[in-house]
C-alpha positions as CSV (number, residue, x, y, z in Angstrom):
1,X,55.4,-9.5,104.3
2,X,51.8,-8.4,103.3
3,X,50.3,-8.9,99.8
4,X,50.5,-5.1,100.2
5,X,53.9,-4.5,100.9
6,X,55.2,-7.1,98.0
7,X,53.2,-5.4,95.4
8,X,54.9,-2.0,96.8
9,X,58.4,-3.3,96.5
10,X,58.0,-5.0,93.1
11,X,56.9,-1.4,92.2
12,X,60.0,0.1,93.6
13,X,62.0,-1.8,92.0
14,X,60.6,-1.9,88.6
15,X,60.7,2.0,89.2
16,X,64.6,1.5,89.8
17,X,65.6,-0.9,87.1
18,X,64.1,1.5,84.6
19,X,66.1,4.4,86.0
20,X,69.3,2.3,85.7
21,X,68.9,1.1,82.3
22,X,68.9,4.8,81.4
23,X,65.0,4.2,79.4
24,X,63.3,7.6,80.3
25,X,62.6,9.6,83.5
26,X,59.3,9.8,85.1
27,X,59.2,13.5,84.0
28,X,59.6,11.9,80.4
29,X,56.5,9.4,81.0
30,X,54.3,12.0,82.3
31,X,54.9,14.5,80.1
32,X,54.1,11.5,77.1
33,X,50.9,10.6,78.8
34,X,49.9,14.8,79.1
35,X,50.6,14.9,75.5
36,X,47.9,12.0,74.5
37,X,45.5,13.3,76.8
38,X,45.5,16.8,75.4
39,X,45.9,16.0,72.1
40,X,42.7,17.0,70.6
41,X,42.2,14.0,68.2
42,X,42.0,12.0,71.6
43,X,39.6,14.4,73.1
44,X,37.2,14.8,70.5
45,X,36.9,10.9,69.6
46,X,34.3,8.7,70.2
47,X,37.0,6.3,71.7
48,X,36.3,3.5,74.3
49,X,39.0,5.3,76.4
50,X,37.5,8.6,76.5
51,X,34.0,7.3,76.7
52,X,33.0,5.9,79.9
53,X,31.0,2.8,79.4
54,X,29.2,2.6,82.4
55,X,28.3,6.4,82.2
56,X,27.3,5.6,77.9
57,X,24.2,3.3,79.9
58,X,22.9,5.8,81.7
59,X,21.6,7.5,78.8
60,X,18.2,6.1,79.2
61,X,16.2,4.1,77.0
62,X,16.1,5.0,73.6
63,X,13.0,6.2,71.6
64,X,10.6,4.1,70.5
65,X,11.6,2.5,66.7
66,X,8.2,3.8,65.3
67,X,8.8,7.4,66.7
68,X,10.4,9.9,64.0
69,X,8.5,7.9,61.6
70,X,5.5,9.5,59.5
71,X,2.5,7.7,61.2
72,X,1.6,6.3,57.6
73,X,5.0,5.1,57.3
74,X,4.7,3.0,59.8
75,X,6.0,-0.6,59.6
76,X,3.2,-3.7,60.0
77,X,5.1,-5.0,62.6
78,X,5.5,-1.6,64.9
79,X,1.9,-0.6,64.4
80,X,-0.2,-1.6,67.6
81,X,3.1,-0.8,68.9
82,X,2.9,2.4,68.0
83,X,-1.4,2.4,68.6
84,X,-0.5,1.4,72.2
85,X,2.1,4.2,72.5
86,X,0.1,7.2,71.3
87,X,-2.8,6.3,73.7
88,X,-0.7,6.6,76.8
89,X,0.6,10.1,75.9
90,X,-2.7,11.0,74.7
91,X,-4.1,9.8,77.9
92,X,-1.1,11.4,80.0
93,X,-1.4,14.8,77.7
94,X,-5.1,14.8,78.5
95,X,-4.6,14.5,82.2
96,X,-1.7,17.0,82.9
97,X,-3.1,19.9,80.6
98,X,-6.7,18.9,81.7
99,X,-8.1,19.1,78.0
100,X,-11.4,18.5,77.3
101,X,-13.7,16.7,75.3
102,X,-14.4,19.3,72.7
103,X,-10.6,19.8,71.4
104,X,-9.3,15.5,71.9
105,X,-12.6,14.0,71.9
106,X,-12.8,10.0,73.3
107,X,-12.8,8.9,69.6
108,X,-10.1,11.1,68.5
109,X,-8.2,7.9,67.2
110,X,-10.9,7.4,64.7
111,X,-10.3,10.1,62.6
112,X,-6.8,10.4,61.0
113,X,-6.3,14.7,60.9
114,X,-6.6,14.3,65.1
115,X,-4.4,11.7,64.9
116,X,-1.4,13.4,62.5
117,X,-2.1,16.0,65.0
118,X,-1.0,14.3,68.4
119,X,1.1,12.1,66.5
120,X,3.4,15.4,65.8
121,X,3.1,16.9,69.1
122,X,4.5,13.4,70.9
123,X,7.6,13.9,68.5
124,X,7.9,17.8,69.4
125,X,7.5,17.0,73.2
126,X,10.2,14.3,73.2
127,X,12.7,15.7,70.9
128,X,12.0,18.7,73.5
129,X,13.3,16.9,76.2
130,X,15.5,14.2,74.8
131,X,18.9,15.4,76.0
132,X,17.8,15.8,79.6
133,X,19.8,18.5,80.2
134,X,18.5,22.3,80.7
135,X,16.8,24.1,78.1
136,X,15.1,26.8,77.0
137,X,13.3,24.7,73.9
138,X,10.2,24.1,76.3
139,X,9.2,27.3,76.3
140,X,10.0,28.4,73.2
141,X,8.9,25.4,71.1
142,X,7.1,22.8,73.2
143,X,4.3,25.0,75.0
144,X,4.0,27.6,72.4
145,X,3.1,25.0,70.0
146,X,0.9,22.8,72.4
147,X,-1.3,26.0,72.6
148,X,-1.5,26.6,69.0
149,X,-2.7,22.9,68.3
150,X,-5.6,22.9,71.4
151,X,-6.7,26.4,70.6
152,X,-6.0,27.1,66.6
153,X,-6.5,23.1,65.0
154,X,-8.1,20.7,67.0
155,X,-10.6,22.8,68.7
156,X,-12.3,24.3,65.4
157,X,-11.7,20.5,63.7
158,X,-13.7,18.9,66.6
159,X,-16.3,21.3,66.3
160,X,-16.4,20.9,62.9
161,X,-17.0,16.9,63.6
162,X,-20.1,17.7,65.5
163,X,-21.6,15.2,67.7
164,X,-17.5,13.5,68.9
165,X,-17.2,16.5,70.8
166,X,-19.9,15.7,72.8
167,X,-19.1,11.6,73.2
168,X,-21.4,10.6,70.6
169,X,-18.8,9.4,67.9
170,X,-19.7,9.7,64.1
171,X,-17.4,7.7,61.5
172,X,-15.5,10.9,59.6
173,X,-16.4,11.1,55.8
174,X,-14.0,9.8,53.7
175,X,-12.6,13.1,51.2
176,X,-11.7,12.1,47.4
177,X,-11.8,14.5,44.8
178,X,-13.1,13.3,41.0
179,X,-10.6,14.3,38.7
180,X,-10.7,15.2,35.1
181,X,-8.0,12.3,34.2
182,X,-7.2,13.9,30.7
183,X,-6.2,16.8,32.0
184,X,-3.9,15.3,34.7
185,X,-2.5,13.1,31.8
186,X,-1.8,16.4,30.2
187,X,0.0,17.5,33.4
188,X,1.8,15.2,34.3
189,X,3.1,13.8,31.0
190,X,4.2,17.2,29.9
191,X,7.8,18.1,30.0
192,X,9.9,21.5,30.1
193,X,13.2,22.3,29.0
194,X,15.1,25.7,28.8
195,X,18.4,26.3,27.8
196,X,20.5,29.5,27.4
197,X,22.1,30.1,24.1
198,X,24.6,33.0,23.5
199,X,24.0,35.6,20.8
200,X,26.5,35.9,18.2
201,X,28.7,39.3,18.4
202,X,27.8,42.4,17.1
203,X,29.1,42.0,13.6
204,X,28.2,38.3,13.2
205,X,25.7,36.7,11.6
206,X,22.8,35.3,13.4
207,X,22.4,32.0,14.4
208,X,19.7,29.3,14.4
209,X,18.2,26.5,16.2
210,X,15.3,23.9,16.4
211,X,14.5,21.5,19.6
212,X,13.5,17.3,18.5
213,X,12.1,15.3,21.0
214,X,13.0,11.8,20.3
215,X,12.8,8.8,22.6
216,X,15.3,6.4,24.0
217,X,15.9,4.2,20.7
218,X,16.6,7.8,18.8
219,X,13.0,7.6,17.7
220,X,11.7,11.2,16.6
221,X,8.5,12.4,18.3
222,X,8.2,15.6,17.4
223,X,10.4,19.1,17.2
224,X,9.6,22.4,17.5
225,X,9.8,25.1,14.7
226,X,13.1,27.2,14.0
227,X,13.7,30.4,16.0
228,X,16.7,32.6,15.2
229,X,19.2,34.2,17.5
230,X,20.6,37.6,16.3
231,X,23.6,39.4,17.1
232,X,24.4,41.3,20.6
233,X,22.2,44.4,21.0
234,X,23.8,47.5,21.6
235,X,22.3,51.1,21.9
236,X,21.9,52.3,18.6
237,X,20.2,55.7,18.7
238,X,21.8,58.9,20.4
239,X,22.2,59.0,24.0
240,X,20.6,61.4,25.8
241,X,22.2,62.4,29.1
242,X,20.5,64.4,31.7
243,X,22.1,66.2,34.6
244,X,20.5,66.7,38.3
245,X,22.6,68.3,40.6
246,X,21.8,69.3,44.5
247,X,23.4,71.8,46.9
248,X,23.0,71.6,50.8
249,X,24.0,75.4,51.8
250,X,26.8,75.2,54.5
251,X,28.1,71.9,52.4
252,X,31.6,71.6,51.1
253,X,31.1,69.5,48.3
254,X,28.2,69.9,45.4
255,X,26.3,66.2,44.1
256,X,25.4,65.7,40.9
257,X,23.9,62.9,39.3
258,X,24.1,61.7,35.4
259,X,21.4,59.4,33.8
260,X,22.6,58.5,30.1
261,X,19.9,56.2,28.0
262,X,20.6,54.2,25.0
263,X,24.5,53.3,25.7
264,X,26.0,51.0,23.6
265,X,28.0,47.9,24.8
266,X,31.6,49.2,26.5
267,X,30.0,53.1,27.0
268,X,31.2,54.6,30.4
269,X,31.3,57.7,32.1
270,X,34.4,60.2,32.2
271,X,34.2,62.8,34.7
272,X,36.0,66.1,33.5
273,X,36.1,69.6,34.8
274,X,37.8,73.2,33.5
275,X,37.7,76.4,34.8
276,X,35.4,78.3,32.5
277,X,32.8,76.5,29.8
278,X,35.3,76.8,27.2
279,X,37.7,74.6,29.1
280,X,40.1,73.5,28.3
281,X,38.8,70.3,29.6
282,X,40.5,67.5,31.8
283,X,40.1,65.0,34.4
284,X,40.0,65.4,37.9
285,X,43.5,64.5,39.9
286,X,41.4,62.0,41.3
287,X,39.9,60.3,38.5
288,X,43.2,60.0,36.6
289,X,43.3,56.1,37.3
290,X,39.8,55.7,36.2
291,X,39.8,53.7,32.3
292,X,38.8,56.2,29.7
293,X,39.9,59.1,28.3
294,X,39.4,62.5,28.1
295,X,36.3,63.7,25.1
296,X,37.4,66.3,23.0
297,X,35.3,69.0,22.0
């Protein structure tokens, strides 16, 4: 008997003993293992049995450490790293889109707003493609903004550098700005606050209030001088209550709109209609669950 044929008939009768011990059917086994592989918690995990391993390697190397990074944030140790890195995509971005001189000039790592420049575009162009599958952010992000950088910032910048556009490289000028320190102390050191208070109610009395600055041990610096809070305002002089009404001929229905001024807190609106001026007055069938009441009169 083959190697084959023993394993075959060990199965069989494994299959057999099972049966006859009355543990489950196949039909019960299979529809067990259906259940964990459709059950979504399975599915959806990050689980060494859903996850291939050999399939997880082929994701490709990952991104350089000092990539995502701001370039000034850039660790000691990742720096020529990172140095040696830009150069090649410089060099690779310079060949495939045949740039010239006079938007990346030869000394364009000299001068730090070319480099933030290419720096951000080697982070758009990978991110672009990093999930290697189809996609439409090429177009839409990738060459659109490629464009804008040649055309729009590094060409007017290199021109603005002069002689680097043409090979012959000029150290860039160092920008610093002499500030009047007393009035960034002033800026800086000064702090706002604001707070809401509610007013007392229309028949109260009003309240007051001062702010104290102090520091942490409780010690006072300074505090600000009392200001009052009165009462809610209300409307307190007569409304006046205007009418403009419009009329489309053909129309079924006749708008009009009221504009009251100077209503007190809790005034509303009750719509009422009669059949001659004299009235007598009510509301509308359809206004009847509307809070408020009829005005006399």
């Amino acid at each position: 008997m083959s190697d084959e044929d023993e394993f075959n008939s060990d199965e069989t009768v494994e299959s057999g003993d099972s049966a006859d011990g009355g543990e489950g059917t196949g039909d019960d086994d299979l529809d067990e293992l259906l259940g964990r592989l459709t059950n979504p918690d399975q599915i959806m995990a990050e689980t060494s049995s859903y996850q291939d391993p050999v399939l997880g390697e082929m994701g490709g190397p990952a991104a350089p450490a000092w990539l995502g990074l701001r370039w000034r944030e850039i660790p000691e140790e990742l720096q020529q790293e990172a140095w040696v890195g830009l150069r090649r995509w410089v060099d690779w971005l310079i060949a495939e889109f045949k740039i010239s001189s006079s938007i990346i000039p030869s000394c364009w790592f000299r001068h730090s707003e070319i480099v933030a420049e290419l720096h951000a575009a080697m982070n758009l162009e990978y991110k672009t493609w990093e999930e290697k599958l189809p996609t439409v952010n090429a177009m839409w992000m990738w060459l659109p903004q490629l464009q804008s950088m040649l055309e729009y910032r590094l060409r007017p910048m290199v021109k603005e550098l002069g002689s680097c556009g043409k090979g012959e490289h000029r150290e860039p000028v160092v920008e610093a700005r002499d500030y009047d320190e007393d009035l960034w102390e002033q800026t800086v050191f000064t702090r706002r606050s604001t707070a809401t208070i509610d007013r007392p109610g229309v028949d109260e009395d009003p309240s007051f209030g001062r702010v104290r600055l102090i520091t942490d041990d409780g010690e006072l610096i300074g505090e600000s001088d009392i200001f009052g809070v009165g009462p809610v305002r209300t409307g307190t002089r007569t409304s006046e209550i205007d009418l403009e009404g419009e009329s489309v001929a053909g129309a079924n229905d006749f708008s009009v709109t009221v504009t009251a001024t100077h209503v007190p807190a809790g005034g509303s609106f009750v719509w009422e209609e009669a059949a001659t001026p004299d009235g007598p007055w009510g509301v509308p069938d359809d206004e009847e669950g509307v809070p408020g009441s009829p005005v006399s009169g």
